[in-house]
N, C-alpha and C positions, 0 to 999 in steps of 0.2 A: 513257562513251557513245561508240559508233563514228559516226561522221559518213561515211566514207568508205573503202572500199578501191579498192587501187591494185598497181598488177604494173608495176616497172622494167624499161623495156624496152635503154634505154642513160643516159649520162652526163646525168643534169637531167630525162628525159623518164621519164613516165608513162604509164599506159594509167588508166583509167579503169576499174572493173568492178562494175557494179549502180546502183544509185540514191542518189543523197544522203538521207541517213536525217536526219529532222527531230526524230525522240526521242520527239514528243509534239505535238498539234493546238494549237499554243500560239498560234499566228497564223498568218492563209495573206495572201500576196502575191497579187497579182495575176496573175503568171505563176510556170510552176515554174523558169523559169530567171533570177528575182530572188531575189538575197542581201539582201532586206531583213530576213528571220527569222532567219538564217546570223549577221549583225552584230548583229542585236538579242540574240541571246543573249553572242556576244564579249563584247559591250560591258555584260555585266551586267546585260540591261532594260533598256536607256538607251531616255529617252521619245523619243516620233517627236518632237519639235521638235526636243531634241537630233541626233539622226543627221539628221535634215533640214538641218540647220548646218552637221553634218559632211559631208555630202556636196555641198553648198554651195560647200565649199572642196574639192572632189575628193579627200577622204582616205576614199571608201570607195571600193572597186568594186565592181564584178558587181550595182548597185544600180540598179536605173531608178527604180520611181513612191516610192518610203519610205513605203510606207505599211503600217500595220498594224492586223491586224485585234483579236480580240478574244485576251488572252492571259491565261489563267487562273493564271500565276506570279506576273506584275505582280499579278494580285489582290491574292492570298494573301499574296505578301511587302511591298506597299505601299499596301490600300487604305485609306480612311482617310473620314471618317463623312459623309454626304452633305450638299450645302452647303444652308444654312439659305436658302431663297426669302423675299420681302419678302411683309410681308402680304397675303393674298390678299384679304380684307373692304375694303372701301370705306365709308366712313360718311358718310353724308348731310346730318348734322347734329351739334349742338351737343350733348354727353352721350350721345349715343348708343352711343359706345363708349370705355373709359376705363380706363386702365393704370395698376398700383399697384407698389409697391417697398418694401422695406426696406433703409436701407444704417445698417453698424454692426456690432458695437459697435468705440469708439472709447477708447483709453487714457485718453487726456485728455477728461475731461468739460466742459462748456458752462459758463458762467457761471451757467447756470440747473439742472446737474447733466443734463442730458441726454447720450446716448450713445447714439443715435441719432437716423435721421431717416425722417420715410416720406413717398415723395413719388407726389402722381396729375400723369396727365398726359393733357389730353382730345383724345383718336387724330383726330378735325375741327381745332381750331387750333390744336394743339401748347400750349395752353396749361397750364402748369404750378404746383404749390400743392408748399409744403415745409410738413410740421409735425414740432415733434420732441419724442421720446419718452426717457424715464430707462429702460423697460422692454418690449417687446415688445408685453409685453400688453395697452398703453394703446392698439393700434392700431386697434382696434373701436371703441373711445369718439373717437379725433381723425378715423375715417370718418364716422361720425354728424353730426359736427360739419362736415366737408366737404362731407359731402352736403346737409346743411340749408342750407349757403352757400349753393352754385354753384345749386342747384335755385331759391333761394328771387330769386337774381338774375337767373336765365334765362329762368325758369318753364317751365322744360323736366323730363324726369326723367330720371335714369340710366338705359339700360337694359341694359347689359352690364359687368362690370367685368373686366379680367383681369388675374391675378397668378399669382405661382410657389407651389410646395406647402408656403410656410413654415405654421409650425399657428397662428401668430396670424392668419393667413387662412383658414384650415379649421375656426375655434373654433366651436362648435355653434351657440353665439347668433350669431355673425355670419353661417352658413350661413341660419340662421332668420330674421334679420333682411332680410336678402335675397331671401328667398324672400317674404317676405310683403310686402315692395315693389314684387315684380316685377323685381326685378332680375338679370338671367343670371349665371350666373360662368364664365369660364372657367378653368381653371387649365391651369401647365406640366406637362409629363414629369417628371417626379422626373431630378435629372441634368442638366436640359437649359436653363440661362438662357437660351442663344438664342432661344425661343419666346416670352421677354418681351420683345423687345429694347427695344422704343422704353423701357418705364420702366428699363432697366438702362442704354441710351444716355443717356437725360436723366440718370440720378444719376450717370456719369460725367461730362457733361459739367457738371454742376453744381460737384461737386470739383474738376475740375480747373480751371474760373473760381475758387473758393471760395480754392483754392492758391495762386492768381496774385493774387488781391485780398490776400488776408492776408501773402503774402512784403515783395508792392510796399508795404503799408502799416508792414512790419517789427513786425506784432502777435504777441505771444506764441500759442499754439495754443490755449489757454483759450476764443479770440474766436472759434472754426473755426465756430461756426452762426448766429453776424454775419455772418460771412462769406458762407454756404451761401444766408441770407435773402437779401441781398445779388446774390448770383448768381444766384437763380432770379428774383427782383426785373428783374438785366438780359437775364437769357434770355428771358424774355417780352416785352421789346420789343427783340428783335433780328430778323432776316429768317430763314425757316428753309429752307432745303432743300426739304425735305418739301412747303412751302408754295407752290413757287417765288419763290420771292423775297419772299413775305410776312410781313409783322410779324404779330406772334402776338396780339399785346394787341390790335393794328386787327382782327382774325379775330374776338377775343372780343369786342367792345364794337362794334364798328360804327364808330369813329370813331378820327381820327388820334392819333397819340402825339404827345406836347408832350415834347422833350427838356431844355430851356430851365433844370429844375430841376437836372440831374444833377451831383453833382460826383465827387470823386476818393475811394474808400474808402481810411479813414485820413487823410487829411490832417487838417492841424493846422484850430478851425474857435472861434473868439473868439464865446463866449456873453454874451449882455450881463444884468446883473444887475441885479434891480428896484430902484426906491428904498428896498424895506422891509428888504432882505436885506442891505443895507451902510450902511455911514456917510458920510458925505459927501468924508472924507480918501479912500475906500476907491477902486481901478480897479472899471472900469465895467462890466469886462468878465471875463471868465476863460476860459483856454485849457483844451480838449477836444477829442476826436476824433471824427472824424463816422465812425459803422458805418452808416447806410442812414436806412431811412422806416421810420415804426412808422405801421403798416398802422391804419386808421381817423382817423387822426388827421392833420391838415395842419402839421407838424415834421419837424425833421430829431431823428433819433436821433441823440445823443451819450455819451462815457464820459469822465467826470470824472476824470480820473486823483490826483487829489489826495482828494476822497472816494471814490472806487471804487466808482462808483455810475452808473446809467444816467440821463440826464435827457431831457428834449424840452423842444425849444425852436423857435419859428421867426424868434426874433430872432439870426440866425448872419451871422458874418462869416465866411470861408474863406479858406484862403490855401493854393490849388493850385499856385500859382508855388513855392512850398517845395520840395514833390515832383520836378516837373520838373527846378525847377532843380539839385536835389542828383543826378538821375537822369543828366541831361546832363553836371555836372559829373563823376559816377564814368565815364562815357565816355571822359571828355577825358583822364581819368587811367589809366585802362588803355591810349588809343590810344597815352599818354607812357611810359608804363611798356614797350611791346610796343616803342616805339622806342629805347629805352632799353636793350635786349638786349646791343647789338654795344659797347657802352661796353668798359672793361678794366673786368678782373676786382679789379685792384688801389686804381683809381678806388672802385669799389663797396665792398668790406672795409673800406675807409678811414671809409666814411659810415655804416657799420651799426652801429647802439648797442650796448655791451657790456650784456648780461644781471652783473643783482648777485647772485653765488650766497649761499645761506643755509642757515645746517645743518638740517635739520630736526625741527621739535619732537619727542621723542620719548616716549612713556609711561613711568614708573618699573617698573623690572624686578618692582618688590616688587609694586605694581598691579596690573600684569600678571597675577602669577602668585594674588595673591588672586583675580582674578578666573576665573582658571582651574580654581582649587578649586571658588571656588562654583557654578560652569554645569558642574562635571562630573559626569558621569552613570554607571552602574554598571550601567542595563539592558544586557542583551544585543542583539547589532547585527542576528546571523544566528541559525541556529538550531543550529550547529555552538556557536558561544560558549554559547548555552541548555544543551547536552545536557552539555558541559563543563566550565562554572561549578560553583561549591560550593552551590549553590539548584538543580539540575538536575532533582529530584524537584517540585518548588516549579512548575519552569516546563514539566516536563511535565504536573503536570494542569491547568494550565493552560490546554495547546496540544488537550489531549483532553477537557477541558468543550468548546472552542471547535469542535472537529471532530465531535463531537455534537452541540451546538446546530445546526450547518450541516447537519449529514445528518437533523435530526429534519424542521428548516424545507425538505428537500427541494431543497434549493439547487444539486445539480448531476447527473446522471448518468455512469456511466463509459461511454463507447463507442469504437470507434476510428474516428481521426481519419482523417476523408476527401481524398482523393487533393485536392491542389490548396490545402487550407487551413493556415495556421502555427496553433497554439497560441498564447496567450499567457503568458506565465509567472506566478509568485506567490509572496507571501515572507509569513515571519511577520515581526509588530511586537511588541515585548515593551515590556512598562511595569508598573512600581511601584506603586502607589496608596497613598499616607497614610491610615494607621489613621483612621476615623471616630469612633472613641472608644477607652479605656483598654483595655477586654475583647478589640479584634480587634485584630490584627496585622496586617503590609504586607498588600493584596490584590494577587496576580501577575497580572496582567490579559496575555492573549494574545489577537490576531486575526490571522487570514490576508487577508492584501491583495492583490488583480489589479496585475500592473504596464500599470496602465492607459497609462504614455506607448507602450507597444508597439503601441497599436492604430491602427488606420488608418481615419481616414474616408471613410465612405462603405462601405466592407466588415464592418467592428467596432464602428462607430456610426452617428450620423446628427446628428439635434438632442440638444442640451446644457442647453438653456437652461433652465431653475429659477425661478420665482419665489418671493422671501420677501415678507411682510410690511413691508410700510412704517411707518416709523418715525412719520409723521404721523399711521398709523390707530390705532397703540401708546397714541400720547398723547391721541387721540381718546376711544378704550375708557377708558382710565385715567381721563381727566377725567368720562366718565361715571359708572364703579364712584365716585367722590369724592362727584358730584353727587346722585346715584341709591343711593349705599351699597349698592352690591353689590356682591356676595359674589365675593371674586376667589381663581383656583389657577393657578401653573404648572405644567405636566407636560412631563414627555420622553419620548418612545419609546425602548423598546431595542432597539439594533440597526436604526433603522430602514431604512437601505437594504438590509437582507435581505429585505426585505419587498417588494421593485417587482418584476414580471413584467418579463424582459426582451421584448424585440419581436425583437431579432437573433441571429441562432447566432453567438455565441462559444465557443471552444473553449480550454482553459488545461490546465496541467498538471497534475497530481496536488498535494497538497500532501507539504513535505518530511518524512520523516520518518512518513509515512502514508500509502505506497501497500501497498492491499492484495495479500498473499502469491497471485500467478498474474497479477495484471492490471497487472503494471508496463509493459507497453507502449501499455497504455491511456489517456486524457484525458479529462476534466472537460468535458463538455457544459452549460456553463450556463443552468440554466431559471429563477432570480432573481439580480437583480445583486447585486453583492458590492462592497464597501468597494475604491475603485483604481479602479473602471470609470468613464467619461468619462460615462455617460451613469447611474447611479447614482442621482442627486441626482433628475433629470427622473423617471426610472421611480417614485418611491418618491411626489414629489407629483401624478403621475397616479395611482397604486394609492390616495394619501388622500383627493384631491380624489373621486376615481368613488366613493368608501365615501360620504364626505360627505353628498354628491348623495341617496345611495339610501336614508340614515337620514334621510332629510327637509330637513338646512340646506340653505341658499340663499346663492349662492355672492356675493359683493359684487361688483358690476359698475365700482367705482373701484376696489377693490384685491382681486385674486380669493385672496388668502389670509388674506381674513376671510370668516366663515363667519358666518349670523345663523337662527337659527330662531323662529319663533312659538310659543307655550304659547298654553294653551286661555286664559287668561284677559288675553291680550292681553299679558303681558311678555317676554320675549326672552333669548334664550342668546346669547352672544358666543361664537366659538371664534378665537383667528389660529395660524396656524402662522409661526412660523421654522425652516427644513429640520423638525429634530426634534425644536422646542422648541414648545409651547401653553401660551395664556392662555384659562380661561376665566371668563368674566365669568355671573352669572346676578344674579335678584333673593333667592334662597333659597336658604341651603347645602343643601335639601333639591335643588330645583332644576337646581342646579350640580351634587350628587351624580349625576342621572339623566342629564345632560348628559354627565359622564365615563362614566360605565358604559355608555352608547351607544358612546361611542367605543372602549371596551376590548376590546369583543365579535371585534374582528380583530385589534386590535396589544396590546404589551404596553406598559403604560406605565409609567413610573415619578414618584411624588410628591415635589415637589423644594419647596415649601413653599407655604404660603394665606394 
């Protein structure tokens, strides 16, 4: 870009000739003869504070006001998503308006098998409820129960709730449920947790109390929802922001906090033992940890660590000086240790304990390699070792039953791939299968699989999440068929993640060894997921859950992967799913017959034994 010409007239001097050229209406100064647009491009866009700094210290010149107007580069090259405002609603009152969350899932489960937690928070006194869940889908059933609480103490009603687009907020019964109370919903943007904040701010700030309780108490992570109960326990009677300076529990209740009870989570806390539970040689007392208050109840919650078992009790002695005092003491020992630096280095070597080295134990070579024989394997890895092997015929029809059953079920289109989107790739898995009786021989079992770790969320998937069948309703059904002597089958589907409509355009490659002659430039448009995909598992229990629905059963509102239907004469079909596996339970193998053959009508099943 020219900025300027110029005609030498002698040694250092110049003439000047035409106009300084600006390139582009990028910003206009306030006079044409400020260089604040001139430095602002130098300088790369540098913002006006920046050159305002700079010219502060007189390192620019030709610059008077530095100011600048609107510059359509800075856009382009730096803008960046508009800043989120504080709520604009004001609520008047107690439930009037009320923010919900999911946070989760978590590695380490609960001592109660939970892995997450879902927490409300009421938008009037910040007051806040944690309840925690094993699966998602319990979050409809622990609102019910929330709401029957807080209403049945305030005698007030909900009339707004808002949360983000998770689907255990958008489940049809809990839209329905809502609606018929009167209750608003608001949901977020797809994308945008800022729109929640206040419940996204309180389940951070809950963890990260939850973190500092469980470190300082040095409890294994097991105890992380002692913990969480615990903190949202002191978050409500701490002062909030929000409040101005108010306590959250004096907001709810009208009336002061009494602190008087509180003590230190974890510390050590001497339970005393009744007369009937010991003998008279026996102490009086037994050490346990205090995790918090167990809500209805006037105790303190403790963990026995010698039965490993939760108790209440409100005959507790505490001993918070333990804490402190070990707490002060590791002070005192790092302040000594940090002055302890400048010591000699030979002083120190002197005083450091020799480590006792030890060979280490080793397994027998012969072990070893038996065990290598028996876990080895002779499938093929790729599809190169397939066409290669001395079985090649064997694993090709194998690979071309499975590239027909996919093109019969309509599972992908070839089109070409659009400007801006990757592919994802796909492999075959080869496997053996043991003769089933004398007459057949090996079955060479082949599938093409998505390499689903390629995909990216939020562009290749979304939600993941799957429910199975609980193991409580397993034993539930079972005790019934016992009780009841009905007629029990399990069935599997085949294939069944061929079966779920996807919701996202994903795009994959051809499979190897199977691109048709003219379209090798072409890719695989997936219109059903395929075995690898992330989101597979979820598509395939939406496509069985919506059949379910429409042949009549009625989906169990405690665990939505039992299924129950009515017969005319008042006895009852049982169905559960695990991903691909059913039990059906009836009164009459006639019964149970009609039961399966409803469900046949879309998928294929197969009879695995009655």
């Amino acid at each position: 870009m020219v900025v300027m010409t110029c005609q030498k007239i002698s040694s250092n001097v110049y003439k000047l000739l035409g106009n300084t050229i600006l390139g582009g209406v990028a910003a206009v100064a306030e006079s044409e003869d400020d260089d604040t647009l001139l430095w602002h491009m130098r300088l790369g866009h540098m913002s006006e504070r920046g050159m305002r700094e700079l010219h502060k210290r007189n390192l620019l010149t030709g610059i008077k006001s530095c100011k600048l107007d609107f510059c359509k580069y800075c856009i382009m090259g730096k803008q960046c998503r508009v800043r989120f405002k504080t709520a604009t609603h004001k609520t008047k009152g107690i439930l009037d308006y009320v923010h919900s969350d999911i946070w989760g899932p978590v590695r380490t489960p609960s001592k109660g098998g939970a892995q997450y937690f879902m927490s409300f928070i009421d938008d009037y006194s910040r007051k806040a409820w944690v309840y925690f869940l094993k699966n998602k889908s319990e979050a409809f059933a622990k609102f019910k129960i929330w709401k029957a609480e807080v209403e049945n103490q305030t005698r007030r009603k909900i009339k707004c709730l808002r949360t983000d687009n998770g689907t255990e907020y958008r489940d049809g019964d809990f839209l329905k449920f809502c609606e018929e109370h009167g209750i608003k919903r608001h949901f977020t943007v797809r994308k945008t947790p800022q729109q929640n904040g206040v419940a996204e701010r309180l389940n951070r700030t809950i963890t990260e109390t939850a973190r500092c309780l469980r470190l300082n108490a040095e409890l294994p992570k097991i105890f992380w929802a002692e913990a969480v109960d615990m903190a949202c326990y002191i978050i409500n009677r701490s002062p909030r922001v929000a409040l101005d300076g108010k306590v959250t529990e004096e907001v709810w209740t009208g009336q002061e906090v009494d602190y008087s009870f509180m003590r230190i989570f974890g510390c050590p806390a001497y339970v005393h033992i009744s007369g009937e539970d010991r003998s008279k040689l026996d102490p009086k007392s037994k050490k346990c940890i205090f995790l918090g208050f167990k809500k209805g109840v006037k105790g303190y919650k403790l963990w026995d660590p010698v039965a490993q078992k939760v108790v209440i009790s409100r005959d507790v002695v505490f001993d918070e000086k333990s804490m402190t005092k070990a707490f002060k003491e590791e002070k005192s020992q790092a302040a000594e240790s940090s002055n302890n630096i400048g010591r000699s280095t030979d002083s120190t070597r002197s005083d450091r304990p020799k480590r006792n080295k030890r060979p280490p134990i080793r397994y027998g070579f012969e072990d070893l390699v038996s065990y290598a024989l028996l876990t080895s394997s002779e499938d093929p890895s790729t599809f190169q070792e397939a066409i290669e092997s001395s079985e090649k015929d064997k694993w090709m029809e194998a690979m071309v039953e499975e590239n027909e059953s996919l093109s019969k079920n309509k599972t992908w289109e070839l089109t070409e791939l659009p400007k801006g989107k990757k592919p994802i790739g796909c492999k075959w898995v080869f496997k053996k299968k043991e003769a089933v009786s004398e007459k057949e021989g090996e079955r060479f079992k082949a599938r093409l699989v998505a390499k689903g770790y390629s995909q990216r969320h939020g562009i290749d998937y979304d939600e993941v999440f799957s429910p199975v069948v609980r193991h409580t309703s397993i034993r539930a059904v079972l005790a019934l068929v016992a009780d009841q002597d009905l007629e029990l089958e399990q069935l599997d589907v085949k294939t069944a993640f061929l079966h779920g409509n996807l919701e996202e355009e994903i795009f994959m490659v051809q499979p190897e060894g199977f691109k048709q002659p003219g379209t090798e430039n072409l890719v695989c448009r997936l219109k059903k997921s395929l075995y690898g995909l992330k989101q597979s598992p979820r598509q395939w229990y939406k496509r069985f859950d919506s059949y379910m629905i429409q042949i009549g059963y009625t989906r169990c509102e405690y665990d939505c992967c039992v299924y129950v239907r009515i017969l005319e004469d008042g006895s009852y079909i049982f169905l559960l799913l695990y991903v691909d596996d059913m039990l059906i339970a009836a009164k009459s193998m006639c019964e149970r017959q009609r039961g399966k053959k409803a469900v046949v009508v879309s998928e294929k099943l197969h009879q695995e034994g009655a």
